[in-house]
C-alpha positions as CSV (number, residue, x, y, z in Angstrom):
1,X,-25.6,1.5,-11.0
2,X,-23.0,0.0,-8.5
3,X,-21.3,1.9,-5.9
4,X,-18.5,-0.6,-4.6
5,X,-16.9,-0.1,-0.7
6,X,-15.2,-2.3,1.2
7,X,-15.9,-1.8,5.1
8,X,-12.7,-2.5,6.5
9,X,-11.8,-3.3,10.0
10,X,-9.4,-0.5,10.7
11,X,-5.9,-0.9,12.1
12,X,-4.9,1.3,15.1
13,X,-8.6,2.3,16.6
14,X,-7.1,3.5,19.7
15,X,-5.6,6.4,17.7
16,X,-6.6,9.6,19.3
17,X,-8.9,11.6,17.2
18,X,-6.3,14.6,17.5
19,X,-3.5,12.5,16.4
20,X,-0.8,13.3,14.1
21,X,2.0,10.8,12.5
22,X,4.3,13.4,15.3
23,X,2.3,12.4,17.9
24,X,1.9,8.9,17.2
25,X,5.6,9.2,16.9
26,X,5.7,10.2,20.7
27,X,3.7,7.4,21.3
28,X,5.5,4.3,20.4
29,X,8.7,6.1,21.6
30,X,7.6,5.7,25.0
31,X,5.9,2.0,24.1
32,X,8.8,0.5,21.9
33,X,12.2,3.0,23.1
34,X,15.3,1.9,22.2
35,X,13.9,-0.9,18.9
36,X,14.8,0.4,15.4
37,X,12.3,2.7,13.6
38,X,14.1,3.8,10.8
39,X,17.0,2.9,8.4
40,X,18.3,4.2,5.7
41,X,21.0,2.1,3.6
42,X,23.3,4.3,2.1
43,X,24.9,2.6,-1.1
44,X,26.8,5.7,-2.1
45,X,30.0,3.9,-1.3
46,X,28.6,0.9,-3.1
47,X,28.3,-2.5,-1.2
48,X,25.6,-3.5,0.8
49,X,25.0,-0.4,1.7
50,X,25.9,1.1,5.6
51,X,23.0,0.9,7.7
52,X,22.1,4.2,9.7
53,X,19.5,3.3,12.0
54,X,17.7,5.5,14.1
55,X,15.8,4.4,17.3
56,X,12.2,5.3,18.1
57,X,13.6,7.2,20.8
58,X,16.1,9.2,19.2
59,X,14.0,9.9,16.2
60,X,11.4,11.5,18.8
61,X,14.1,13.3,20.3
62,X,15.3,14.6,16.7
63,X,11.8,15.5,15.6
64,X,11.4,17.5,18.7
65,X,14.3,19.5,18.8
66,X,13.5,20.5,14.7
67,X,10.7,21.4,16.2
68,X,11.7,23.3,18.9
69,X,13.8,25.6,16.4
70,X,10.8,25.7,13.7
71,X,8.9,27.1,17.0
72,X,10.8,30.3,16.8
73,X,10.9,31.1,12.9
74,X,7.6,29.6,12.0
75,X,3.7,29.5,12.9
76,X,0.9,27.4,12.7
77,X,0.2,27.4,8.9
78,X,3.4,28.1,7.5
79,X,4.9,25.7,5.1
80,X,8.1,23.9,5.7
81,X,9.6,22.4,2.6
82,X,12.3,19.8,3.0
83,X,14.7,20.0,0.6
84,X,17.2,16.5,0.9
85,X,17.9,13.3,-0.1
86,X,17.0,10.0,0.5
87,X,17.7,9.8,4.3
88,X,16.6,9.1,8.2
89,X,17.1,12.8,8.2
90,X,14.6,13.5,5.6
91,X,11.9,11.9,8.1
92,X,13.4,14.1,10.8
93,X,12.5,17.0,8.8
94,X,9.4,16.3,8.0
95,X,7.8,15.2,11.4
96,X,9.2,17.6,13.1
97,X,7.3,20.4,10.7
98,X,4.5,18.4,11.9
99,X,5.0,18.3,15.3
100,X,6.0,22.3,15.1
101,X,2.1,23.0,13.6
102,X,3.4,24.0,10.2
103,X,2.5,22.6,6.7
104,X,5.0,19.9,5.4
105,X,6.0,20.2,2.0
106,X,8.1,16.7,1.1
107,X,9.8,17.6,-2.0
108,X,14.0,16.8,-3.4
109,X,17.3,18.5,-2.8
110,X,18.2,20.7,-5.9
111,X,20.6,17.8,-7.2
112,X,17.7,15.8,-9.0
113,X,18.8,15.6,-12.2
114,X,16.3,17.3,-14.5
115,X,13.9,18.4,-12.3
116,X,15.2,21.9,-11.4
117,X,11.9,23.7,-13.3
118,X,9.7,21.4,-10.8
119,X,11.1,22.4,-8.1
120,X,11.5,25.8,-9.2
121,X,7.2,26.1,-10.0
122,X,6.4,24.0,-6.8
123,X,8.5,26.3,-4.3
124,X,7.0,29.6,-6.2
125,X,3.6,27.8,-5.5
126,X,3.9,27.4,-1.7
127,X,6.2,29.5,-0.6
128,X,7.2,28.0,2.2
129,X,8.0,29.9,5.3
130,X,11.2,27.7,5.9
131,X,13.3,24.7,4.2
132,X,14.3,22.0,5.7
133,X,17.5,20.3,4.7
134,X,20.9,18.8,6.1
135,X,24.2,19.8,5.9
136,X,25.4,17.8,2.9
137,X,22.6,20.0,1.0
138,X,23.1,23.1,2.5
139,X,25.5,24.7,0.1
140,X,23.2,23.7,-3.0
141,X,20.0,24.9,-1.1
142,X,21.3,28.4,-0.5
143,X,22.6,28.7,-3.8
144,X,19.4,27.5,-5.5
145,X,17.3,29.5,-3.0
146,X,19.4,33.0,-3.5
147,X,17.2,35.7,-3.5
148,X,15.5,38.5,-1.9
149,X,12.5,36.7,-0.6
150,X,14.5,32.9,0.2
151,X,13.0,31.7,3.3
152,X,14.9,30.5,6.1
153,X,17.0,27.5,5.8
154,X,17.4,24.8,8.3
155,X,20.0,21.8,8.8
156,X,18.0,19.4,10.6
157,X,21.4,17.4,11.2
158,X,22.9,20.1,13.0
159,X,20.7,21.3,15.6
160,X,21.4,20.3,19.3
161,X,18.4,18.4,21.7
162,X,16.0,20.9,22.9
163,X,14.5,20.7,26.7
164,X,11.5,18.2,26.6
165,X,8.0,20.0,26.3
166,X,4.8,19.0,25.5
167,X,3.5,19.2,22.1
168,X,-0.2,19.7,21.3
169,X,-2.3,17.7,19.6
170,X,-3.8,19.5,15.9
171,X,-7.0,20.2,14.8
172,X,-7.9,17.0,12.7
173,X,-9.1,19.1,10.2
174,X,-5.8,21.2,10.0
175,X,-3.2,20.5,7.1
176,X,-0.8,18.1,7.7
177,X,1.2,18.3,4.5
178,X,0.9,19.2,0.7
179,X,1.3,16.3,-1.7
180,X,2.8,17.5,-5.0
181,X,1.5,15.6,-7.3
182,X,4.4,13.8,-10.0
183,X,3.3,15.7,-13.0
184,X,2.6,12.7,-15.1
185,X,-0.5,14.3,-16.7
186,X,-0.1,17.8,-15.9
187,X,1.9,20.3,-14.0
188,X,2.5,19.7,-10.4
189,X,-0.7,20.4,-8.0
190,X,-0.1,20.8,-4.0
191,X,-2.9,18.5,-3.2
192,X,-4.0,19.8,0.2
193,X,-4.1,16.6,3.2
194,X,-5.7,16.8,6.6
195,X,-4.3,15.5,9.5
196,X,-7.9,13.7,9.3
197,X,-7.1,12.2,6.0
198,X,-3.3,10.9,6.2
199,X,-4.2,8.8,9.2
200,X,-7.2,7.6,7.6
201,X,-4.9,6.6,4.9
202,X,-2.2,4.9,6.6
203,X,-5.3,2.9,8.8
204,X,-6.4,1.8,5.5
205,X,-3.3,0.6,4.5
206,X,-2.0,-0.9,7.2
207,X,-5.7,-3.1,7.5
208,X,-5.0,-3.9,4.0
209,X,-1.2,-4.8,3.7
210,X,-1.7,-7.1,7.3
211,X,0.4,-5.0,9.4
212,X,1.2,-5.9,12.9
213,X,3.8,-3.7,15.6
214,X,7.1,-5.5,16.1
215,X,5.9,-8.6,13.7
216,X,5.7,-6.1,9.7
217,X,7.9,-3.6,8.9
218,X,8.2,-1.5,5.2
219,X,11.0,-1.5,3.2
220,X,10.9,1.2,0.8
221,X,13.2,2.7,-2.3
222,X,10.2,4.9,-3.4
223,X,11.0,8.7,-3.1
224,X,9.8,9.9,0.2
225,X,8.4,13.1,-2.1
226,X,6.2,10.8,-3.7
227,X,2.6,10.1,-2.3
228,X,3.1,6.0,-2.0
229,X,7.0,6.4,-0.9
230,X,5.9,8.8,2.1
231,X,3.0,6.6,3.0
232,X,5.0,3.2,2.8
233,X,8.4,5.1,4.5
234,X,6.7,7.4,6.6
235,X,3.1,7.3,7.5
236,X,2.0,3.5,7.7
237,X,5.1,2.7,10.3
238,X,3.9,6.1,12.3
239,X,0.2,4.5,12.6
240,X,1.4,0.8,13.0
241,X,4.5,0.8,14.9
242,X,6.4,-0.4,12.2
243,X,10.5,-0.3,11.9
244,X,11.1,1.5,8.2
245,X,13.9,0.5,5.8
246,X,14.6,2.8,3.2
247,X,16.6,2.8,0.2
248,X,17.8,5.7,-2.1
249,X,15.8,5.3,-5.8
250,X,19.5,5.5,-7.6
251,X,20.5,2.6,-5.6
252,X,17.9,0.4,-7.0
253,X,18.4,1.3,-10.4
254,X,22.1,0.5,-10.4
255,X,21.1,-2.7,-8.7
256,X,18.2,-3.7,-8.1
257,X,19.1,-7.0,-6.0
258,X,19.9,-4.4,-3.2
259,X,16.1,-4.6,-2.6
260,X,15.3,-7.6,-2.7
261,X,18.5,-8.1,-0.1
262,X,16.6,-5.6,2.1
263,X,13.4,-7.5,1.4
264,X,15.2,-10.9,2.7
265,X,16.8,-8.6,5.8
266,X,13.5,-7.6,6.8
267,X,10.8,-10.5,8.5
268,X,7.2,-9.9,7.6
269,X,8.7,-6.9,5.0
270,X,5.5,-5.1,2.9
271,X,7.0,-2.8,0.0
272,X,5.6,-1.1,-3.3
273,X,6.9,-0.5,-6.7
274,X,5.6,0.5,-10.2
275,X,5.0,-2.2,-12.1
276,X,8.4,-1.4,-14.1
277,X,10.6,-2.2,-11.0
278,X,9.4,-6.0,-11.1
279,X,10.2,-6.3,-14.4
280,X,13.4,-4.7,-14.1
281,X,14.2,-7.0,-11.3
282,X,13.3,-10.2,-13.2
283,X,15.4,-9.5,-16.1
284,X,18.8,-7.2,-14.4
285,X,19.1,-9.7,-10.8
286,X,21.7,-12.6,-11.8
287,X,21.5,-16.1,-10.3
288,X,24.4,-15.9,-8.5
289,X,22.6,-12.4,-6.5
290,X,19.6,-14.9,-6.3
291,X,21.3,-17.5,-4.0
292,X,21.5,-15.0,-1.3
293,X,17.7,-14.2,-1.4
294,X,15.2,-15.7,1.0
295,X,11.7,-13.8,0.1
296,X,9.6,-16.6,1.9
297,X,8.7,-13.7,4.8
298,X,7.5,-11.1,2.4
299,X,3.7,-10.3,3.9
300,X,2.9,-8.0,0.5
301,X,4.3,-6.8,-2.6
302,X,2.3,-4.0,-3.6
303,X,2.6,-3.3,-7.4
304,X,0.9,0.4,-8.2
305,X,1.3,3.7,-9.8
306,X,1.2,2.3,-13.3
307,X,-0.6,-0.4,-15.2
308,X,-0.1,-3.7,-14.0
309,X,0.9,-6.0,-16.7
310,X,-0.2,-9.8,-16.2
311,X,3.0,-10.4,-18.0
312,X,5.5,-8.5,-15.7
313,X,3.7,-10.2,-12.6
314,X,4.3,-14.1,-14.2
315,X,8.0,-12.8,-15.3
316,X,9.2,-11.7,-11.4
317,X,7.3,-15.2,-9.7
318,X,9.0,-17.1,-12.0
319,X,12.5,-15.4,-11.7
320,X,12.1,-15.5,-8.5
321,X,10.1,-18.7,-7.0
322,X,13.2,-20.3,-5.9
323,X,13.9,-17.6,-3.7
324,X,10.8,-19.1,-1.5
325,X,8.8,-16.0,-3.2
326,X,4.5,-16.8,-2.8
327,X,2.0,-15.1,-5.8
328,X,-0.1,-14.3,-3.3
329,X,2.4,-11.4,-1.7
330,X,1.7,-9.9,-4.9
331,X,-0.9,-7.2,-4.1
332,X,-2.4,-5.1,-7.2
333,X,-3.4,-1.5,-6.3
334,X,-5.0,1.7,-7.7
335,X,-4.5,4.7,-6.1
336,X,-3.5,8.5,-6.5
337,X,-2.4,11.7,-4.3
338,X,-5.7,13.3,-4.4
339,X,-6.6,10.7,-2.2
340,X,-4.1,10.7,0.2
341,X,-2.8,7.8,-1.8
342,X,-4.1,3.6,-1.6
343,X,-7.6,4.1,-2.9
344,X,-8.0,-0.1,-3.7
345,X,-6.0,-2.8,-3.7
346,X,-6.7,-6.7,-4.6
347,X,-7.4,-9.3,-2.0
348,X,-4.9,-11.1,0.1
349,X,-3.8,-14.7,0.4
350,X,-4.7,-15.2,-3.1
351,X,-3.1,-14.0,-6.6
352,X,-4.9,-11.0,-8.2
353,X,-7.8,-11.5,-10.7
354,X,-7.1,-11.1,-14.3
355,X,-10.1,-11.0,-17.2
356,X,-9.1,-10.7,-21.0
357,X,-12.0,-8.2,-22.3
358,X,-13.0,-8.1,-26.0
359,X,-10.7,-4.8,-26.8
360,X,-12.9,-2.9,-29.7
361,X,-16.0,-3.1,-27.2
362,X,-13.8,-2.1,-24.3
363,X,-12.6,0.7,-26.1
364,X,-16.3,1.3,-27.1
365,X,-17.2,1.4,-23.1
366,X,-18.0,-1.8,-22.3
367,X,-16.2,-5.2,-21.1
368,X,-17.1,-8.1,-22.2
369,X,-15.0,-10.9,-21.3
370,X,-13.2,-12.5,-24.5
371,X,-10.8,-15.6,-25.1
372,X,-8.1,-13.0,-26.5
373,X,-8.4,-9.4,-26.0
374,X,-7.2,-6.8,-23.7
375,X,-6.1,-8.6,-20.0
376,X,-6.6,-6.4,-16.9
377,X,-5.0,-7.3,-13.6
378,X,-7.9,-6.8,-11.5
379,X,-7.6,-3.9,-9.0
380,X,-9.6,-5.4,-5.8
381,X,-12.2,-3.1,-3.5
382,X,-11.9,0.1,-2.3
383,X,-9.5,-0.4,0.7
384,X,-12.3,1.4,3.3
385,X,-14.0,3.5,1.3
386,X,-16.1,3.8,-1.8
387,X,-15.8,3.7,-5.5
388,X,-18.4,4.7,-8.3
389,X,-17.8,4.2,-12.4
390,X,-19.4,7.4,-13.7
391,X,-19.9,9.0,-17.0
392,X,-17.2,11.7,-16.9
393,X,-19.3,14.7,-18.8
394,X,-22.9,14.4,-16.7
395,X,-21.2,12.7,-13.8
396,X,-24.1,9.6,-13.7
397,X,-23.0,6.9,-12.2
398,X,-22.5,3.6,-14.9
399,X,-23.8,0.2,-14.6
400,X,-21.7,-2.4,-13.9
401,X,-19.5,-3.5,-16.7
402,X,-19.8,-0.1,-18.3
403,X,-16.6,1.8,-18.3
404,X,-16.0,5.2,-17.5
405,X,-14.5,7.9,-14.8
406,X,-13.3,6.2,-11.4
407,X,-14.6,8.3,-8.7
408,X,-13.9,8.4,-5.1
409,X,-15.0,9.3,-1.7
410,X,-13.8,8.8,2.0
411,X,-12.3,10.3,4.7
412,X,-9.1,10.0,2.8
413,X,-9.8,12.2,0.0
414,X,-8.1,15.6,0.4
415,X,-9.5,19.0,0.5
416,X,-8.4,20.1,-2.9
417,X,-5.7,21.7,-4.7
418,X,-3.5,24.4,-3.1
419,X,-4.1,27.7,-3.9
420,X,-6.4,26.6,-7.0
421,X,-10.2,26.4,-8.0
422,X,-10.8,22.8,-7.2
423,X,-14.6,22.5,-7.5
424,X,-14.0,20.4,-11.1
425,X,-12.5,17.4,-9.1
426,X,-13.0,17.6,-5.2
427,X,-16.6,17.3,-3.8
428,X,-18.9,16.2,-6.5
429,X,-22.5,15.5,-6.1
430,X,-24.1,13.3,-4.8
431,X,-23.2,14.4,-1.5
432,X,-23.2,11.4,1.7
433,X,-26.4,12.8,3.7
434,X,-24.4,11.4,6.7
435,X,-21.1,12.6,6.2
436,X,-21.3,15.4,3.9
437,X,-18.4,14.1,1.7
438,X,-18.7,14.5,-2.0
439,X,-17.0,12.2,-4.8
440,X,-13.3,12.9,-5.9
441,X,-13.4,12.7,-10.1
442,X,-10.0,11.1,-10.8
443,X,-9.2,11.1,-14.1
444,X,-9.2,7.9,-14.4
445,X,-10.8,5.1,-16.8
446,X,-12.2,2.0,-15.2
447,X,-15.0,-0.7,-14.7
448,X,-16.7,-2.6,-11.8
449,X,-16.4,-6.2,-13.1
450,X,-17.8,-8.7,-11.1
451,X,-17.8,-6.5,-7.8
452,X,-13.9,-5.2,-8.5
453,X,-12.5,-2.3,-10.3
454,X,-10.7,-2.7,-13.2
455,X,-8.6,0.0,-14.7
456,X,-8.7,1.1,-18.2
457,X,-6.6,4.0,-18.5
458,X,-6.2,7.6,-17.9
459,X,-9.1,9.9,-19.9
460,X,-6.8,12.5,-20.7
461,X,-4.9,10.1,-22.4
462,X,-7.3,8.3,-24.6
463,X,-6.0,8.1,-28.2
464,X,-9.0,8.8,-30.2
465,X,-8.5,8.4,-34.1
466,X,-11.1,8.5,-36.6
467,X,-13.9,8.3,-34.0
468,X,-12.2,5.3,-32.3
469,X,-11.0,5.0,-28.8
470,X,-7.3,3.6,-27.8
471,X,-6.1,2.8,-24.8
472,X,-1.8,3.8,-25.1
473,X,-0.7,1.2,-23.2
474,X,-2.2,-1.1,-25.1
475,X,-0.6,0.7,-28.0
476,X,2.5,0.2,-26.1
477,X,2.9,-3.1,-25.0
478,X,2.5,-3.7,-28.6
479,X,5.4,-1.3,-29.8
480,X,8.0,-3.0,-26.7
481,X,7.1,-6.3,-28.5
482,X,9.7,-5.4,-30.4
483,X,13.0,-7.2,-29.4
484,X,14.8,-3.8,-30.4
485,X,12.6,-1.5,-28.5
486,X,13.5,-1.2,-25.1
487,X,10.7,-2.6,-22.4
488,X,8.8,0.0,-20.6
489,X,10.3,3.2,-23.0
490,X,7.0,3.5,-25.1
491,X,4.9,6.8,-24.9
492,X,1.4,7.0,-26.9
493,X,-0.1,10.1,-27.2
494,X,-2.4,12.1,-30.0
495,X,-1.6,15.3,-31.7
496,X,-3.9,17.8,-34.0
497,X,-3.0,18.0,-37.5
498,X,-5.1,19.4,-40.4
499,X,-6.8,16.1,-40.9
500,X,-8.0,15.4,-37.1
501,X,-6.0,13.8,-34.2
502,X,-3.4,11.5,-35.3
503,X,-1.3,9.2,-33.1
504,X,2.6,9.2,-32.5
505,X,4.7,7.1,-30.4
506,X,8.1,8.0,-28.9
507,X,10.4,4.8,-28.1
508,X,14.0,4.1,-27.2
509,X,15.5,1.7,-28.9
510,X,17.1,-1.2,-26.8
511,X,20.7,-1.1,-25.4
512,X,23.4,-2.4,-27.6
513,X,20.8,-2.9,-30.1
514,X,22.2,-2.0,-33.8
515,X,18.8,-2.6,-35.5
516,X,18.2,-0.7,-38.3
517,X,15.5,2.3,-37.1
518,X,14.0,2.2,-40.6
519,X,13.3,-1.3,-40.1
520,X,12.1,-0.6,-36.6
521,X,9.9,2.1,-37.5
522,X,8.1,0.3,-40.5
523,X,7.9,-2.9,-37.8
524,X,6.4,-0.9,-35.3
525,X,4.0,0.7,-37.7
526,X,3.1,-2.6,-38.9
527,X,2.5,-4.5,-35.6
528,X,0.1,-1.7,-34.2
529,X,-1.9,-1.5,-37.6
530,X,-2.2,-5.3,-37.4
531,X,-3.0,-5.2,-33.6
532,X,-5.1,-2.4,-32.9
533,X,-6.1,-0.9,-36.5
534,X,-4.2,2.3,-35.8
535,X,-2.0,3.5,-38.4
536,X,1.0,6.2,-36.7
537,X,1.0,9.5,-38.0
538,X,4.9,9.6,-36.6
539,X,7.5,7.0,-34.8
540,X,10.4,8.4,-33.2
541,X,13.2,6.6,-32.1
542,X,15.5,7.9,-29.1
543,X,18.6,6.3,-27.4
544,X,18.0,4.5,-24.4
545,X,17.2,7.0,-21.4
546,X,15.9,9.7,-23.6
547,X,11.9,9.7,-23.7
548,X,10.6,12.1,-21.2
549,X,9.8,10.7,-16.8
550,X,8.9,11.6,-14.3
551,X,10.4,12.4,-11.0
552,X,9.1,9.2,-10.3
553,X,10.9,7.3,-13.2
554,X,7.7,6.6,-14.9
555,X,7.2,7.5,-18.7
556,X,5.2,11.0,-19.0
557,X,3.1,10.7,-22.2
558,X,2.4,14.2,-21.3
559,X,5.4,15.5,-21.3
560,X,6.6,13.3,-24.3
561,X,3.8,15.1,-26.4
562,X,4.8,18.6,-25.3
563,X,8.4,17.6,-26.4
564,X,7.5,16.8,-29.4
565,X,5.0,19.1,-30.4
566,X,8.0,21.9,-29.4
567,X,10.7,20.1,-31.5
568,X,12.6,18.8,-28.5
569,X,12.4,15.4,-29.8
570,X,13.1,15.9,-33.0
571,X,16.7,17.4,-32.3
572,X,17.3,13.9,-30.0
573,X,15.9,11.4,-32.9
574,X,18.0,8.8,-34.2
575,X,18.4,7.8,-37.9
C-alpha cells in the first residue's frame, strides 16, 4: 500500500490560530491601507469592462459596517446567505457574515438562468437567518423570497459606516461557511467548513500556486458560489495579501480574450479554470485580440474541476506561445468541496506529467503504461496533506498502480454534510493516532503512479456493460472526435433496460453544422464500437446549448441521465 503526502512549507505561519479570512482582512488593512484588494470588471456595458476597485481599507470598513447591522438581526450560528452577482459587493457580503459570527452561505441571485430549483432546495436546506444581497437584486430577492417564513433581507450596498469596534476572534472549530456543492453527481450538499479548515486551505494553496503579498495577485471569472472561485477570489488573497480581480462568468463566455486581458493587467496573476475554458480560449480568441496579450507574468494557470485533456493543454500553449505564455504556468489539479477545495496539484516550474496506460487493463484496475492507450495528465501530490487509493467496498488501501477510490485526510477536510448522515464519506478508518482525523472517501477513481495521483474518473459514473468497465470521458473524447459534434457537449452515462445496463450518449451537434444526424449517429456509434468495444443502446442529438450543466457550466452526466430517463430529452432531440 502507498499513502502519498506532500509536507509543505506553509504560507502565512504567523496566522493567528483564532483567525478568520474577516480578521485577516483587518489585518492587511492596517499593513497595506489604501493598495487595491479587490476589482471587479463589469463588462455589462461591453468594452473592457469598468474597473470598480475597492481598497483594503474600505473593503474593511464595508465588511464591518455589514457586520455591525447583521449584529442586531443575527447570532452566532445563524446562516447568512448572499444572494448577488458577480461583484466587490458580493465579497462585502460574505466577510462581513464572517466577521458578524454567522454561517456564510455563498450562493447566486435569483437571475441564474435555470437554476431557480437549486436555489429553491439549497435555501429550504439552510434556512438562513438573513440574505445578503445589493440593491440591484433587491426587487428579485423579495419577490423570490415572498413568504411567511422569508428571512430578513439585507442590501450590503446601502448601509452607512458603523462606529469602529473590535471584533473577536472565532473558535477555530466554529463554521465558517457552507459550501454547496455544484450538483454534478447528485443534488446539492451544504458541505460544512471550519474556520480551521478554509485557512488551512487557502495556506495550502497559496504554498502551492507561489504566492507572495504585493508581488501575486488572482484573477478570477469562476463564480464566487463555487468552491475554487471563492478560494481563488476570496480566500487565498485574505491569507496572502493578495489584490483580487474578478470577472463575471457571462463575460468570459461572450469573450473570452477579456481574461486573458485581465491576465496580462495583472503582474505575477495565478487563475483557474475547467479544463473547457482553455480550450474555449484557443479556438474563440482571434489574432488580432492576441496582439494585445502579454502572458509572460502569469505565475500559474491552474486547470481543475474536470478532466484534464493532454490535448486541450498542447491546443491553448500553442495558441498562445506568442503571447510570451510558459507550459510550466500550467498547473494540473484535483480537488473537491468536501475538502475545502485544492486537494493536489502538479509540480511547479515544470509541465505536468502525462502517462498513456493500456486502457482494457486500466479499466480492469490496473495501469500499465502502454505506447497507445488512455493518456492521463498527471495530478501531482497532495498539496499538504495525504492521499490513499483504496478499494471503495472494504475501504483497504491499494498498491501502487492499482486503481481505485481517492481518499483524503487533512486539516482541510470539512466536518460533513449539513443537516445529513455523513458517516459514509467523512471520517473513515483508519484514524491518525496523532491527530484523530479520519479519511474523506471521495468518489473519485484514481491511481498512485510513480509517487503521483492520477485520476481515472468518478465511480458513480463508471459505465459498466456486459461485465466491462468504461471510463465516459474516454467514451467522450471519442464521440467530440466528430467534426460535427460540438467539443466538450458529450455526456456518457448507463441506464437499466431488460437486458442489463446499456450505454447512451447525449451530444450537441456543432454550430452551423448541417450534417446529417443519421449520419452522425451511425458515425458516432461506429467510432466508439471501434474504440472502446461499446456498442450505444441510444445517441441523442441536441442543438448546441442543450445537454444538461451545471451552475458551473460543466456537462452533468447526472442530470443528462435523469433527463433522459424522464423523456425531457427526447422532446429536445433533433432529426
Amino acid at each position: 500500500m502507498e499513502t502519498i503526502s506532500q509536507p509543505v512549507p506553509v504560507t502565512g505561519e504567523t496566522i493567528d490560530d483564532r483567525a478568520s479570512f474577516a480578521t485577516l482582512l483587518g489585518r492587511w488593512a492596517r499593513v497595506l491601507g489604501d493598495e487595491a484588494a479587490v476589482t471587479h470588471l463589469d463588462h455589462r456595458a461591453g468594452g473592457d469592462g469598468r474597473a470598480v476597485t475597492l481598497t483594503w481599507r474600505e473593503l474593511d470598513e464595508r465588511v464591518s459596517a455589514v457586520a455591525a447591522r447583521l449584529s442586531g438581526i443575527a447570532v452566532a450560528g445563524d446562516r447568512a446567505a448572499v444572494l448577488a452577482g458577480q461583484s466587490v459587493d458580493y465579497v462585502v457580503a460574505f466577510l462581513g457574515a464572517i466577521r458578524a459570527g454567522l454561517v456564510a452561505v455563498p450562493l447566486f441571485a435569483p437571475g441564474l438562468p435555470g437554476h431557480a430549483g437549486r436555489l429553491v432546495a439549497t435555501l429550504a436546506d439552510c434556512a438562513p437567518r438573513v440574505v445578503l444581497t445589493t440593491t440591484g437584486d433587491l426587487d428579485a430577492v423579495h419577490a423570490f423570497l415572498a413568504g411567511a417564513a422569508a428571512p430578513a433581507v439585507v442590501a450590503v450596498d446601502a448601509l452607512t459606516p458603523a462606529e469602529p469596534r473590535d471584533w473577536p476572534s472565532p473558535d477555530p472549530d466554529a463554521v465558517a461557511y457552507l459550501q454547496y456543492t455544484s450538483g454534478s453527481t447528485r443534488s446539492p450538499a451544504g458541505v460544512v467548513l471550519t474556520h480551521r479548515n478554509v485557512l488551512a486551505n487557502a495556506r495550502q494553496a497559496c504554498t502551492a500556486y507561489g504566492v507572495e503579498s504585493r508581488t501575486t495577485s488572482t484573477v478570477s471569472w469562476l463564480p464566487l458560489f463555487h468552491d475554487m472561485g471563492l478560494i481563488l477570489g476570496i480566500g487565498a488573497p485574505m491569507v496572502g495579501g493578495m489584490a483580487s480581480v474578478l470577472m463575471d462568468p457571462l463575460a468570459f463566455l461572450e469573450r473570452p480574450s477579456r481574461w486573458l486581458r485581465a491576465l496580462s493587467a495583472s503582474p505575477g496573476a495565478i487563475s483557474a479554470a475547467p479544463n473547457f475554458a482553455y480550450a474555449y480560449c484557443a479556438s474563440r480568441v482571434s489574432d488580432a485580440e492576441k496582439s494585445y496579450l502579454d502572458l509572460s507574468r502569469v505565475v500559474s494557470l491552474i486547470n481543475g474541476s474536470e478532466p484534464v485533456l493532454p490535448a486541450t493543454i498542447a491546443k491553448f500553449e500553442a495558441a498562445f506561445a506568442e503571447c510570451g505564455l510558459r507550459p510550466e504556468v500550467h498547473r494540473s489539479s484535483y480537488g473537491l468541496a468536501e475538502a475545502t477545495v485544492l486537494v493536489s496539484v502538479s509540480d511547479a516550474g515544470k509541465p505536468a506529467r502525462q502517462v498513456t496506460f493500456d486502457r482494457d487493463r486500466l479499466a480492469a484496475g490496473t495501469a500499465v503504461p502502454a505506447a497507445s492507450g488512455s493518456t492521463l495528465v498527471s495530478c501531482g501530490r497532495p498539496a499538504g496533506q495525504r492521499v490513499r487509493i483504496a478499494d471503495p467496498g472494504t475501504g483497504e488501501a491499494l498498491e501502487p498502480g492499482e486503481v481505485g477510490e481517492i481518499r483524503v485526510s487533512g486539516p482541510n477536510v470539512g466536518r460533513g454534510y449539513w443537516g445529513r448522515d455523513s458517516s459514509e464519506t467523512f471520517g473513515l478508518p483508519p484514524l491518525d493516532p496523532e491527530t484523530g482525523e479520519g479519511w474523506l472517501a471521495t468518489g473519485d477513481l484514481g491511481v498512485v503512479f510513480e509517487g503521483e495521483l492520477f485520476v481515472t474518473g468518478r465511480l458513480k459514473d463508471l459505465v459498466v456493460v456486459d461485465g466491462r468497465n468504461h471510463y465516459p470521458q474516454d467514451v467522450e473524447q471519442t464521440v467530440e472526435e466528430h467534426p460535427a459534434v460540438r467539443p466538450h457537449s458529450a455526456a456518457v452515462f448507463a441506464i437499466g433496460t431488460d437486458d442489463g445496463e446499456a450505454a447512451v450518449v447525449a451530444l450537441e451537434r456543432a454550430k452551423n453544422s448541417d450534417a446529417d444526424v443519421a449520419e452522425v449517429t451511425a458515425a458516432v456509434r461506429s467510432a466508439v464500437s471501434a474504440g472502446h468495444g461499446l456498442r450505444l443502446h441510444d445517441v441523442v442529438v441536441l442543438a448546441p446549448g442543450e445537454v444538461p450543466r451545471t451552475s458551473s457550466g460543466k456537462i452533468s452526466r447526472a442530470h443528462s441521465r435523469a433527463s433522459y430517463l424522464d423523456g425531457a430529452l427526447a422532446g429536445r432531440r433533433l432529426g
